[in-house]
C-alpha positions, 0 to 999 in steps of 0.5 A: 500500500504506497499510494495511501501511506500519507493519508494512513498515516495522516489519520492516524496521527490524529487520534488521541494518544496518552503516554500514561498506561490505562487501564480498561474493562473488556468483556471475555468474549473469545475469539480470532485476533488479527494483530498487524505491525506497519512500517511507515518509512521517512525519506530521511530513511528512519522508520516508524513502526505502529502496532494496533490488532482487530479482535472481536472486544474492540478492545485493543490499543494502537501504539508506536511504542511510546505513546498508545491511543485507546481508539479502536482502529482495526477494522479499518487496517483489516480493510486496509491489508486486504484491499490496498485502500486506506479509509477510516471506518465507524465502528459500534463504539464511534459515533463520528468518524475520528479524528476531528481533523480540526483540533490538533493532538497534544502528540501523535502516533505518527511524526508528519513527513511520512514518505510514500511507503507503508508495509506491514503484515498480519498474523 
């Protein structure tokens, strides 16, 4: 997925993000987790890496290993892995789609300048 790296990783750096570890109540249902791990390269060449999952709780994190988002955005990376199309998707749990472009994050997931590249991968 090359063509969508920008926009992936715009929406991406938007959602709300905290640096403290919280805690959250998920209900025990079983089931199949799909975790993804996507690179996002920089023309500097350095590297980013994000780490989010799709699991049937909606009740996972997504996080570049310093800061961790609590918005639940796995549906959306699934779609995105199978058809090579970035879109943010409204789930059960969000009302609107997020995020609200207009209002800047206090941090991001993402630093701006992505270059064009993404890869990454499922299990």
């Amino acid at each position: 997925m090359t063509d969508q790296a920008k926009s992936m990783a715009y929406d991406l750096g938007y959602l709300p993000v905290t640096t403290d570890r919280v805690e959250k109540m998920c209900t025990l249902v079983g089931g199949l987790a799909t975790n993804y791990l996507i690179r996002f390269a920089y023309p500097d060449g350095q590297a980013l890496w994000v780490g989010s999952a799709e699991e049937v709780n909606s009740c996972v994190t997504t996080t570049n290993g310093t800061v961790v988002s609590n918005s639940y955005v796995g549906p959306s990376i699934t779609a995105a892995y199978r058809t090579g199309t970035w879109a943010l998707l409204w789930t059960r749990r969000r009302r609107r789609p997020w995020p609200r472009r207009s209002d800047p994050p206090p941090a991001r997931v993402l630093p701006p300048s992505v270059d064009q590249r993404v890869s990454g991968g499922a299990r």
